[in-house]
N, CA, C and O atoms as a Tripos MOL2 file, in Angstrom:
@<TRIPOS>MOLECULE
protein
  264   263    66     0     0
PROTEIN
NO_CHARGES

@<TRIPOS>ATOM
      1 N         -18.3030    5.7510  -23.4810 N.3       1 UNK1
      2 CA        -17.6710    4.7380  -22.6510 C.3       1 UNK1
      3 C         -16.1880    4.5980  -22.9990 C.2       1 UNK1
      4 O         -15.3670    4.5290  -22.0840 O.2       1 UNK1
      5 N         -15.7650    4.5490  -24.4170 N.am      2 UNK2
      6 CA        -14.0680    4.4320  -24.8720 C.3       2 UNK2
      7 C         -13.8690    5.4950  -24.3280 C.2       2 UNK2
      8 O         -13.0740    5.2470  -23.4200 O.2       2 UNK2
      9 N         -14.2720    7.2760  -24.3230 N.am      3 UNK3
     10 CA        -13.2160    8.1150  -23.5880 C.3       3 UNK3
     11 C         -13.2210    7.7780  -22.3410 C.2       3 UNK3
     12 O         -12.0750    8.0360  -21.9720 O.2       3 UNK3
     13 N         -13.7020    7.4300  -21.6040 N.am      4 UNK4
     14 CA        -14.1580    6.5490  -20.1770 C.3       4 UNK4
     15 C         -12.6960    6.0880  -19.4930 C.2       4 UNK4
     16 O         -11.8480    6.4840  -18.6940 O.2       4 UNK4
     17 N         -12.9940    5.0370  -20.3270 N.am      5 UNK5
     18 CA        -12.0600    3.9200  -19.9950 C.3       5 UNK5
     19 C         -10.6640    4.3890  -20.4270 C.2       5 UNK5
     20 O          -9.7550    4.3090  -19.6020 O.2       5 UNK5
     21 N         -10.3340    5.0460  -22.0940 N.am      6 UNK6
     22 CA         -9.2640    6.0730  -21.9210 C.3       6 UNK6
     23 C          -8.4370    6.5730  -21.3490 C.2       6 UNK6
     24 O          -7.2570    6.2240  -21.3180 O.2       6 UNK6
     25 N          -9.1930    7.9370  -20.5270 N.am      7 UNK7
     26 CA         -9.1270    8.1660  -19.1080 C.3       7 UNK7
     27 C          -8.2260    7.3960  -18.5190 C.2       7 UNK7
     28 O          -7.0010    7.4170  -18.4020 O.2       7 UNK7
     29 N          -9.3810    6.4860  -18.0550 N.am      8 UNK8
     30 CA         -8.9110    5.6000  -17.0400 C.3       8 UNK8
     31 C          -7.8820    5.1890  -17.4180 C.2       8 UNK8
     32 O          -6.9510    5.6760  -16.7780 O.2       8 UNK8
     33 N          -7.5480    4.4160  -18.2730 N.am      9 UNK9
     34 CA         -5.7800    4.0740  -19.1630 C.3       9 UNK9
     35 C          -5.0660    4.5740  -18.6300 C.2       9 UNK9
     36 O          -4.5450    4.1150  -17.6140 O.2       9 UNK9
     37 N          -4.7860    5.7430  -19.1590 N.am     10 UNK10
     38 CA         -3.6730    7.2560  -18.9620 C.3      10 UNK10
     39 C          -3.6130    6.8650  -17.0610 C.2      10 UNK10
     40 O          -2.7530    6.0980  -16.6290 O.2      10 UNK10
     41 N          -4.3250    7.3210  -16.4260 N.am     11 UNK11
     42 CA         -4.6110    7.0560  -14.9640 C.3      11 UNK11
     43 C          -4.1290    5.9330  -14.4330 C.2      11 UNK11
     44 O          -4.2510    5.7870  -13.2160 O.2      11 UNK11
     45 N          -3.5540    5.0210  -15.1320 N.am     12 UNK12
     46 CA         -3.2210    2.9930  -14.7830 C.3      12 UNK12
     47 C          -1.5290    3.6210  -14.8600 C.2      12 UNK12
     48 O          -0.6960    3.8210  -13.9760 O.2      12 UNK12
     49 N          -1.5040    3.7960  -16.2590 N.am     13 UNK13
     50 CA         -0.7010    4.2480  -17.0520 C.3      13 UNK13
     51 C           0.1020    5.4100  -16.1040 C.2      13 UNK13
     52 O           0.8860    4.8590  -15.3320 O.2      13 UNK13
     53 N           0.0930    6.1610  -16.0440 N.am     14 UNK14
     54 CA          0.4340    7.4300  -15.0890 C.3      14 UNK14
     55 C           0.9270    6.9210  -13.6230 C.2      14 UNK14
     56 O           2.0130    7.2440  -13.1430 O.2      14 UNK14
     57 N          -0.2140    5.9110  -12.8500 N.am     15 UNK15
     58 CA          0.3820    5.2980  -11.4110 C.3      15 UNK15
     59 C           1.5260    4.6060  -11.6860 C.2      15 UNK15
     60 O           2.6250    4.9380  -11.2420 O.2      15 UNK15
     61 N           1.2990    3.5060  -12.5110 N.am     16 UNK16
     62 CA          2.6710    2.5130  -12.7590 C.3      16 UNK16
     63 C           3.8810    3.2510  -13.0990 C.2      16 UNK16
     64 O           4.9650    2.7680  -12.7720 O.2      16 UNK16
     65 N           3.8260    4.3580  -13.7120 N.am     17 UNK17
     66 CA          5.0560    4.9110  -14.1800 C.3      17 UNK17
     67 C           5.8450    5.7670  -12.9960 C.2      17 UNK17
     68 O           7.0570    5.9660  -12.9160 O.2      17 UNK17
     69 N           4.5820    6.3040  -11.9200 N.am     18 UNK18
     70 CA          5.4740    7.0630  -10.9890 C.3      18 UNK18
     71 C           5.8440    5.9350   -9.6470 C.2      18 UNK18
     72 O           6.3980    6.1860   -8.5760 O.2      18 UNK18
     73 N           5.1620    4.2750  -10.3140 N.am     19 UNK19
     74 CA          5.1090    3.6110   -8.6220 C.3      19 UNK19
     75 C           5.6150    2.2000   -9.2160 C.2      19 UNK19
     76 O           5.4630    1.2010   -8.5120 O.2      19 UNK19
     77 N           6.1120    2.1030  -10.2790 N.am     20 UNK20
     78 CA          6.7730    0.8880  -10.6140 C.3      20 UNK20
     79 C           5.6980   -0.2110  -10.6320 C.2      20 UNK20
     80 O           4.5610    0.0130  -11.0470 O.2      20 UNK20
     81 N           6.0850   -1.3690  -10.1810 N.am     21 UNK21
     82 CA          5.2910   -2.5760   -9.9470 C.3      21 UNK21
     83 C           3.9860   -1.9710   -9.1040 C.2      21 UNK21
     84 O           4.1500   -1.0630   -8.2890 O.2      21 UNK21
     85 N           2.8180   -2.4870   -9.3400 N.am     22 UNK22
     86 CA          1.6490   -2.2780   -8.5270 C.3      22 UNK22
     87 C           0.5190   -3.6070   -8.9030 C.2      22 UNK22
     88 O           0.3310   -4.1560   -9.9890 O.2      22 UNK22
     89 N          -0.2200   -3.9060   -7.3740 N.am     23 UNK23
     90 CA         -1.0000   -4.3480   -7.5970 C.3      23 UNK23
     91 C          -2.9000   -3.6280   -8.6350 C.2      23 UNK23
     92 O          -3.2380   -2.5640   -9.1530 O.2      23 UNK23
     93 N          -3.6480   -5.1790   -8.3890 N.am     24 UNK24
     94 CA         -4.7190   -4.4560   -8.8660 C.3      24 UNK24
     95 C          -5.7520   -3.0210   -8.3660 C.2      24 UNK24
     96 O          -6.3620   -2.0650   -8.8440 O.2      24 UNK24
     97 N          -5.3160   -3.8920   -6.6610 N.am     25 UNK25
     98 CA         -5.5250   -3.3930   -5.7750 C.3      25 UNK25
     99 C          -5.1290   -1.7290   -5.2610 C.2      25 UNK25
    100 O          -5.8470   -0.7420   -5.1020 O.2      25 UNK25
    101 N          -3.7630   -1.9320   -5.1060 N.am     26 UNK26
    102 CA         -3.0310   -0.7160   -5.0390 C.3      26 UNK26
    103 C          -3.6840    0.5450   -6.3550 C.2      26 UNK26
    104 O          -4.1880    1.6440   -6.1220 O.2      26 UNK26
    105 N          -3.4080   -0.1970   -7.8870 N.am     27 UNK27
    106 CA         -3.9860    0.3940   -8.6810 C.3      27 UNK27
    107 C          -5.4590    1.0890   -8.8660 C.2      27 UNK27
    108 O          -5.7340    2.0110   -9.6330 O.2      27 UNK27
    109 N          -6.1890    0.5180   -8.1100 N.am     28 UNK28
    110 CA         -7.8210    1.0340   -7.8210 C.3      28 UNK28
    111 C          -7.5090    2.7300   -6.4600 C.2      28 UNK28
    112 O          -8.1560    3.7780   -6.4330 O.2      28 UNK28
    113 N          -6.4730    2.3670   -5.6830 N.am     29 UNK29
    114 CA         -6.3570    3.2940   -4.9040 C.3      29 UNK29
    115 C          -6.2240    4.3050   -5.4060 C.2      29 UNK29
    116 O          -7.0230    5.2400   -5.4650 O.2      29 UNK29
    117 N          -4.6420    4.1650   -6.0370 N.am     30 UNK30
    118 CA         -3.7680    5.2700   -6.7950 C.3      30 UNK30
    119 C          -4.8150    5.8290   -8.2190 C.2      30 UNK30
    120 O          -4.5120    6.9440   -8.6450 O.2      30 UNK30
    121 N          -5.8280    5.2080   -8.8310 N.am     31 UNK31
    122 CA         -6.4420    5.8200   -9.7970 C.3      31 UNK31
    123 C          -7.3250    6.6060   -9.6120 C.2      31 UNK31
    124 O          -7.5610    7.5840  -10.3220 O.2      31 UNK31
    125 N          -8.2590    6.0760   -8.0710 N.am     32 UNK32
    126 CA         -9.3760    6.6050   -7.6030 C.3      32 UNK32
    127 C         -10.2280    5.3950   -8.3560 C.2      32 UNK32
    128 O         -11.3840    5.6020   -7.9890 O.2      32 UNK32
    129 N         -10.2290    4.7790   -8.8180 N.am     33 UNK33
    130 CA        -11.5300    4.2160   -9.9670 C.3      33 UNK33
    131 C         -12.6580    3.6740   -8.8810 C.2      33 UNK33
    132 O         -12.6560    3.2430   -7.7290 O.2      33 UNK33
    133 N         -13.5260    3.9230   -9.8190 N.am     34 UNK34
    134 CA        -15.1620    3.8170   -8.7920 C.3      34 UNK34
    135 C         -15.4180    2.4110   -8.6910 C.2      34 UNK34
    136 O         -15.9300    1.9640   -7.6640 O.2      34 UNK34
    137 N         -15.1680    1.7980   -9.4820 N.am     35 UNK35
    138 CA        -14.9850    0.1520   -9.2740 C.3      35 UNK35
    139 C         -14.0200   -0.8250  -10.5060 C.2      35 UNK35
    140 O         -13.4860   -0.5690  -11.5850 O.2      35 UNK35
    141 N         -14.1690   -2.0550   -9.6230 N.am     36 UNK36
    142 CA        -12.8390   -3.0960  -10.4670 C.3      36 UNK36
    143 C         -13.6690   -3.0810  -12.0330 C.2      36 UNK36
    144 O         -12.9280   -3.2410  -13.0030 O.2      36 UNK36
    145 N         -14.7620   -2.9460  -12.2360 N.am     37 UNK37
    146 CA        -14.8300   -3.1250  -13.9950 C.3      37 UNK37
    147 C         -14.2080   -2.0340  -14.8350 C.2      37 UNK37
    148 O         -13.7500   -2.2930  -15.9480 O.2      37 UNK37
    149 N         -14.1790   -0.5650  -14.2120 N.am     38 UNK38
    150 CA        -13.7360    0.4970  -14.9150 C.3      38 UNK38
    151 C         -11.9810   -0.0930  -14.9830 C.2      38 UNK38
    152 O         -11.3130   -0.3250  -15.9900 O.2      38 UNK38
    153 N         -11.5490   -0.2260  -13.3990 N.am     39 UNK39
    154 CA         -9.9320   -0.5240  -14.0180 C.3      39 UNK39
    155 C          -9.8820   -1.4070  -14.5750 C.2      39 UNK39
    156 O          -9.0060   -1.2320  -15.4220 O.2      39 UNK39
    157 N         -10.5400   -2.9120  -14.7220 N.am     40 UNK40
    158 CA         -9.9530   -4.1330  -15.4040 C.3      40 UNK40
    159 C         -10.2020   -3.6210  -16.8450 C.2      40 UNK40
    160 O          -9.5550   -4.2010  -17.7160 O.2      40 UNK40
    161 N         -10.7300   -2.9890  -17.0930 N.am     41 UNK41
    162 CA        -11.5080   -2.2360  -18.9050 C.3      41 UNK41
    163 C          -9.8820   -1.8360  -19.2430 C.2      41 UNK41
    164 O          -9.2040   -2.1750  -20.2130 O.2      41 UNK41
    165 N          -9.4390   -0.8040  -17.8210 N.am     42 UNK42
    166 CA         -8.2400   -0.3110  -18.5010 C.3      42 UNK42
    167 C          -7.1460   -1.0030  -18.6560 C.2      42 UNK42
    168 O          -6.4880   -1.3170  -19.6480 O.2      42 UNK42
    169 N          -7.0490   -1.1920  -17.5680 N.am     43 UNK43
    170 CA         -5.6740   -3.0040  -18.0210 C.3      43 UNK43
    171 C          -5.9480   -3.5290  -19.1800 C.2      43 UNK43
    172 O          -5.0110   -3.5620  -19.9780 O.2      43 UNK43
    173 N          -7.2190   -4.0630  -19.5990 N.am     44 UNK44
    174 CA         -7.0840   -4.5120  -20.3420 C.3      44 UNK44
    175 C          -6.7700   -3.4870  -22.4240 C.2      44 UNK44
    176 O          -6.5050   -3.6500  -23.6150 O.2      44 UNK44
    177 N          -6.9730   -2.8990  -21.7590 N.am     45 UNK45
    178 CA         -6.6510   -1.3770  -22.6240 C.3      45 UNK45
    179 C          -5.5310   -1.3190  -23.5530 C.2      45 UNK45
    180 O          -5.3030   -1.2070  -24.7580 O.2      45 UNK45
    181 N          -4.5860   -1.5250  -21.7720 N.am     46 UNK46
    182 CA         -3.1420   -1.3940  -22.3390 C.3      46 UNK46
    183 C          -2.6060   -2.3770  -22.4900 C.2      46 UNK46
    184 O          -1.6260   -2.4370  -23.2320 O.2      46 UNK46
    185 N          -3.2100   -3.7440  -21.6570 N.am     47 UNK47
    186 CA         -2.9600   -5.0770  -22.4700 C.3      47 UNK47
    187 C          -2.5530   -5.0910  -23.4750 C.2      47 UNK47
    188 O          -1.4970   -5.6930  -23.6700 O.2      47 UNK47
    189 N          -3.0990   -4.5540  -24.3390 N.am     48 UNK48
    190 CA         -4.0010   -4.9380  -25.5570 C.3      48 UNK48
    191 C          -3.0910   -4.1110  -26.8910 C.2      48 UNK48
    192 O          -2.9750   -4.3850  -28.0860 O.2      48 UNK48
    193 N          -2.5540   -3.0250  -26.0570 N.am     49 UNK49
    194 CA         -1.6580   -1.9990  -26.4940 C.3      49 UNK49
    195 C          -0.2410   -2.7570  -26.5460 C.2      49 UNK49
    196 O           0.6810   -2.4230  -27.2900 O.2      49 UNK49
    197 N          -0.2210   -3.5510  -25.8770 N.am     50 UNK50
    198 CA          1.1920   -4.1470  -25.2910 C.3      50 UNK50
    199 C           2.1730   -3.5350  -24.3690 C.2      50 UNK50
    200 O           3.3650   -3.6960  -24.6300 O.2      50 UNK50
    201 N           1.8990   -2.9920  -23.5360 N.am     51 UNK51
    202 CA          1.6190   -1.6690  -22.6570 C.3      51 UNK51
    203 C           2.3660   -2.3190  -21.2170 C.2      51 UNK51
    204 O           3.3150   -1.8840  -20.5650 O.2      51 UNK51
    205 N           1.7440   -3.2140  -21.0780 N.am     52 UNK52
    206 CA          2.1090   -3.4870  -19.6700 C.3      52 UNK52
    207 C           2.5710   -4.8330  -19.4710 C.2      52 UNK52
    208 O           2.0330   -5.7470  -20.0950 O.2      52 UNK52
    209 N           3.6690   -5.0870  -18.5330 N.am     53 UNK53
    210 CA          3.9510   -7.0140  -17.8230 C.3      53 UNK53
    211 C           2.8910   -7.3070  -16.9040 C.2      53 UNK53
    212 O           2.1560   -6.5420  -16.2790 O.2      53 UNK53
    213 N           2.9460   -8.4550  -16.9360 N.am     54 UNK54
    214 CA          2.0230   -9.1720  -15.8300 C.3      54 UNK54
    215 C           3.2230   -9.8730  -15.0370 C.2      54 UNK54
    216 O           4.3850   -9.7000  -15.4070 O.2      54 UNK54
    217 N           2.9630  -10.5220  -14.1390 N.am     55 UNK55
    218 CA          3.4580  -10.8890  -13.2490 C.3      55 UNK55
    219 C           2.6380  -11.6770  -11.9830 C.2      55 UNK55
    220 O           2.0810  -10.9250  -11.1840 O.2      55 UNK55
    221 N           2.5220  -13.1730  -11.7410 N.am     56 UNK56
    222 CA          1.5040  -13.7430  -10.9270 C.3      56 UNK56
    223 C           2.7660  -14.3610   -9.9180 C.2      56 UNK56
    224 O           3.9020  -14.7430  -10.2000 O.2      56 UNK56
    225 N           2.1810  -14.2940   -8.8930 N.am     57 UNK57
    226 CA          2.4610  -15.4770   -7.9070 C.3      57 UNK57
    227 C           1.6510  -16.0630   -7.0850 C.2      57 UNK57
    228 O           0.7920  -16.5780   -7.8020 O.2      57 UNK57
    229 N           1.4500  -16.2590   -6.1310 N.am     58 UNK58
    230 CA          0.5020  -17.8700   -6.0050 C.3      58 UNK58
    231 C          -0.6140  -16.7170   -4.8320 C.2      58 UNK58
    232 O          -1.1390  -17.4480   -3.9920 O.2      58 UNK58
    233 N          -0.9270  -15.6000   -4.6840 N.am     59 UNK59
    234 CA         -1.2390  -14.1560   -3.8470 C.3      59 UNK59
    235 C          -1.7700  -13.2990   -4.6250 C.2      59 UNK59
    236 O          -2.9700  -13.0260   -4.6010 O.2      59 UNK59
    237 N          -0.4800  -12.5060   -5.8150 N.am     60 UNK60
    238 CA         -1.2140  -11.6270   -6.3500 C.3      60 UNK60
    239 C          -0.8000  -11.6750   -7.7560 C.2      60 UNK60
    240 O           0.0510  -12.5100   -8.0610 O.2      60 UNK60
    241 N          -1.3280  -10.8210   -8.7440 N.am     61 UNK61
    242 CA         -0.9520  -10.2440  -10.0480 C.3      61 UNK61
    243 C          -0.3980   -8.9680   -9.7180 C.2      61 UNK61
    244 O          -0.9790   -8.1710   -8.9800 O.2      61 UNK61
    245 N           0.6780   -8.7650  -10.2330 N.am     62 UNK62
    246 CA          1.1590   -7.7190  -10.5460 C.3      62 UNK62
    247 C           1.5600   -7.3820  -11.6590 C.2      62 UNK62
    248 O           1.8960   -8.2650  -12.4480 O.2      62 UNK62
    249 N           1.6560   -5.6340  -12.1280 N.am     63 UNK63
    250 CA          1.5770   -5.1030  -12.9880 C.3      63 UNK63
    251 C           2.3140   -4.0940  -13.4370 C.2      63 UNK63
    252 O           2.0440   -3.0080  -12.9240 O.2      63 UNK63
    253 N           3.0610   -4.1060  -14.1390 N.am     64 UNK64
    254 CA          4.2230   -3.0830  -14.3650 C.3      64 UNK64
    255 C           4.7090   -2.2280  -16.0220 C.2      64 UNK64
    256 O           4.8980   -3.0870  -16.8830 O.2      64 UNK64
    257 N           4.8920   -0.9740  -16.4790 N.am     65 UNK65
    258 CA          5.3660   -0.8720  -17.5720 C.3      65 UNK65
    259 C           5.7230   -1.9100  -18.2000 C.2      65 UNK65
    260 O           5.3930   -2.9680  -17.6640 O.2      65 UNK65
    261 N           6.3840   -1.9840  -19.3220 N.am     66 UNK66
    262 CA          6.8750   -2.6000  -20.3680 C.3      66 UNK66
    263 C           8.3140   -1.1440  -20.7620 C.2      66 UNK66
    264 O           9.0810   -1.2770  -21.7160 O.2      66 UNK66
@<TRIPOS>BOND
     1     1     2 1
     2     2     3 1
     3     3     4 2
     4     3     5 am
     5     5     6 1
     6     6     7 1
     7     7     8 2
     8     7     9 am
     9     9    10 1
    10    10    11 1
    11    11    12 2
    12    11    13 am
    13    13    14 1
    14    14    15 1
    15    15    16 2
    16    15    17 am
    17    17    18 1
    18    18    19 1
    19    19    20 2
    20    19    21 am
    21    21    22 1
    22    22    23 1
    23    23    24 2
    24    23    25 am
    25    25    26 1
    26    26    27 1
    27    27    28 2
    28    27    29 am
    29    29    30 1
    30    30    31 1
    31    31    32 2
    32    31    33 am
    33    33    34 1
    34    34    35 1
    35    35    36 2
    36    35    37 am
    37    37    38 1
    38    38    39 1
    39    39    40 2
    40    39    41 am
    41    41    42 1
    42    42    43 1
    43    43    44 2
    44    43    45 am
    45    45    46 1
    46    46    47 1
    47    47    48 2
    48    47    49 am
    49    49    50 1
    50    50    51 1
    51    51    52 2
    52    51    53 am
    53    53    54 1
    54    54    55 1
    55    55    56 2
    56    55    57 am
    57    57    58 1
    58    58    59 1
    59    59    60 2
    60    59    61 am
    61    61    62 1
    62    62    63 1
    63    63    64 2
    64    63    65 am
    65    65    66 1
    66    66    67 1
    67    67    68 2
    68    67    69 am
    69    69    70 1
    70    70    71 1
    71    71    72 2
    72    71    73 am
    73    73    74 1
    74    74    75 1
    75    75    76 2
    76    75    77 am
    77    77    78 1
    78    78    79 1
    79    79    80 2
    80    79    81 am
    81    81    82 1
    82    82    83 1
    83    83    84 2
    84    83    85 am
    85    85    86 1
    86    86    87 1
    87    87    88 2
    88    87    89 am
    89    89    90 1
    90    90    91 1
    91    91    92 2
    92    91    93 am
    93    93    94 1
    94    94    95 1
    95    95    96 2
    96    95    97 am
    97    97    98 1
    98    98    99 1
    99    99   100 2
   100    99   101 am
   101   101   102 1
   102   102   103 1
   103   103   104 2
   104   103   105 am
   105   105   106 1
   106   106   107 1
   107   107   108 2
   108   107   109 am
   109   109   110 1
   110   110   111 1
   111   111   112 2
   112   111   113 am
   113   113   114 1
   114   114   115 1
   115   115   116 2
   116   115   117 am
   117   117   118 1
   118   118   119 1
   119   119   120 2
   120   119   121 am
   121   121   122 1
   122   122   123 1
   123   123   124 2
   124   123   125 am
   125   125   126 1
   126   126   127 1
   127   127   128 2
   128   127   129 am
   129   129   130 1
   130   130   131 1
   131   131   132 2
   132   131   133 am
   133   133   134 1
   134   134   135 1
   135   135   136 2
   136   135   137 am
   137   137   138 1
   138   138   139 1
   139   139   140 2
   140   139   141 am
   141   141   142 1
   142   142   143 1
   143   143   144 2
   144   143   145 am
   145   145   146 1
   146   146   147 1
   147   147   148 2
   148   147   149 am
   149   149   150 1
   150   150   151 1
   151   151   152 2
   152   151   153 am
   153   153   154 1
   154   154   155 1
   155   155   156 2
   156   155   157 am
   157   157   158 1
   158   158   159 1
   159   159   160 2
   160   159   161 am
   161   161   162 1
   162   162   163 1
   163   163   164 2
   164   163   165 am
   165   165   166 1
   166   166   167 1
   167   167   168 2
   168   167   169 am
   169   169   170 1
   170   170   171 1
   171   171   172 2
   172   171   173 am
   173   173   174 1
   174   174   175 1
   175   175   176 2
   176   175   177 am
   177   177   178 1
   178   178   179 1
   179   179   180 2
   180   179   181 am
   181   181   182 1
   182   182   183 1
   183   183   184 2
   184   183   185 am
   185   185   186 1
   186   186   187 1
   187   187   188 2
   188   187   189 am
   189   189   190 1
   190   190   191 1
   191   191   192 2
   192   191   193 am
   193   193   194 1
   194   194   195 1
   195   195   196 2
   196   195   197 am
   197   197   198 1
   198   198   199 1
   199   199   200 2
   200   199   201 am
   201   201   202 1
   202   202   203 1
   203   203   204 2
   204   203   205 am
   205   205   206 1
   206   206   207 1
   207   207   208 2
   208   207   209 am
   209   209   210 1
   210   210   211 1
   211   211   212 2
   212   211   213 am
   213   213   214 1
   214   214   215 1
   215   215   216 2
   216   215   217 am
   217   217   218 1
   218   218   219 1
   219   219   220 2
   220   219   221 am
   221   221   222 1
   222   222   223 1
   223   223   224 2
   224   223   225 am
   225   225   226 1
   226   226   227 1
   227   227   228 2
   228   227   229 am
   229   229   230 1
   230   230   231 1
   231   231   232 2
   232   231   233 am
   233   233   234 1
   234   234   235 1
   235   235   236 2
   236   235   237 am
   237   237   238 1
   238   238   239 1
   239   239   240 2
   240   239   241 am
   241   241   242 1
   242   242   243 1
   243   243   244 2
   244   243   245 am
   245   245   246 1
   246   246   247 1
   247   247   248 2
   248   247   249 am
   249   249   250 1
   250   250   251 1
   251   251   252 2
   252   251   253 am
   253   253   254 1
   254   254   255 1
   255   255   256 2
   256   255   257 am
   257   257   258 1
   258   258   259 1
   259   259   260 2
   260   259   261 am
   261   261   262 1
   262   262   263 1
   263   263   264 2
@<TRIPOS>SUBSTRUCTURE
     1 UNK1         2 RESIDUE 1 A UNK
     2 UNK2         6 RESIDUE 1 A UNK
     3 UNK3        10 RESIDUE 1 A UNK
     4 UNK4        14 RESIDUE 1 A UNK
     5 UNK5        18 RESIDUE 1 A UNK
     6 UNK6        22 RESIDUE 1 A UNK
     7 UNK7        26 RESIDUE 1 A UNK
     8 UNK8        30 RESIDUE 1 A UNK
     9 UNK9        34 RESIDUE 1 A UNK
    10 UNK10       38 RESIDUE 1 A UNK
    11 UNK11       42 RESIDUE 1 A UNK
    12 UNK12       46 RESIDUE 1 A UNK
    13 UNK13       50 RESIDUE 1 A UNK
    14 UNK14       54 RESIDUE 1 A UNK
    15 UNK15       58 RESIDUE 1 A UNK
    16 UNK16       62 RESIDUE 1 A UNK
    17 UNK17       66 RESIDUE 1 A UNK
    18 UNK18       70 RESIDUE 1 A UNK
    19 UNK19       74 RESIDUE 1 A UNK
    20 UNK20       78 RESIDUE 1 A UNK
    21 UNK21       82 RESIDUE 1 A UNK
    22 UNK22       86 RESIDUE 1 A UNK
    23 UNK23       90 RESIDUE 1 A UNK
    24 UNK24       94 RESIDUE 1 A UNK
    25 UNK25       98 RESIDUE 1 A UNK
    26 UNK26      102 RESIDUE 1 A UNK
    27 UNK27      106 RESIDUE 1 A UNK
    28 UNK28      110 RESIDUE 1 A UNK
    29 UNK29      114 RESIDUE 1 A UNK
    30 UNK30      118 RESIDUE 1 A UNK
    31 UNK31      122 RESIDUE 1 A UNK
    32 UNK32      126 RESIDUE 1 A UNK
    33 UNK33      130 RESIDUE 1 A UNK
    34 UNK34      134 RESIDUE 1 A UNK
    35 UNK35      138 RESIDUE 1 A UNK
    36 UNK36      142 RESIDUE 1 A UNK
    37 UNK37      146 RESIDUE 1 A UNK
    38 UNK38      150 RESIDUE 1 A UNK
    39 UNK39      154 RESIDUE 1 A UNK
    40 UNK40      158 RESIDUE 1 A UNK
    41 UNK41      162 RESIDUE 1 A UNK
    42 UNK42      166 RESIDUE 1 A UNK
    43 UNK43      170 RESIDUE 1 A UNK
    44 UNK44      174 RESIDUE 1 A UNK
    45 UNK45      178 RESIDUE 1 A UNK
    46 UNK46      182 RESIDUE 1 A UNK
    47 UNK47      186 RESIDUE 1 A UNK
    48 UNK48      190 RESIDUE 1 A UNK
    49 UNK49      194 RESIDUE 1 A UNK
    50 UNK50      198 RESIDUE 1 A UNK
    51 UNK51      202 RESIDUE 1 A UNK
    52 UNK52      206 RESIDUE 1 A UNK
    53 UNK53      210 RESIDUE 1 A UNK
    54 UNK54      214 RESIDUE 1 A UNK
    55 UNK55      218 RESIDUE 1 A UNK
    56 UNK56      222 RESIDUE 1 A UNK
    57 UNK57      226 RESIDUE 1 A UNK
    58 UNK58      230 RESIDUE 1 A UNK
    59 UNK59      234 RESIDUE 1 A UNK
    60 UNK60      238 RESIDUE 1 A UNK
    61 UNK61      242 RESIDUE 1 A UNK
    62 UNK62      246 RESIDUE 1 A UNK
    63 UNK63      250 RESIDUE 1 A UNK
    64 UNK64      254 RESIDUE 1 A UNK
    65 UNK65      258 RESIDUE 1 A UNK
    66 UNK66      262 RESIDUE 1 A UNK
């Protein structure tokens, strides 16, 4: 399951870098991921890494390098 989600990281990781700001949404597109638990695993991944900004407004979260 960790190389899994891994994966999936690099793949979060990889969209944001060629697409700047992205939603969660957008991010499920651009990764392919089979569903929201595999990407939220990875967000929270790189969360966790210190990896990524958040960004809310009163609509969406958005998500961007660091």
């Amino acid at each position: 399951m960790n190389a899994k989600i891994g994966t999936m990281a690099g793949a979060v990781w990889t969209a944001l870098n060629e697409n700047g700001v992205m939603t969660a949404k957008d991010l499920k597109k651009a990764t392919k991921a089979k569903n929201e638990k595999e990407l939220f695993m990875a967000i929270g991944w790189l969360l966790r890494e210190d990896k990524l900004n958040v960004e809310e407004d009163e609509k969406n979260v958005s998500l961007s390098l660091k």
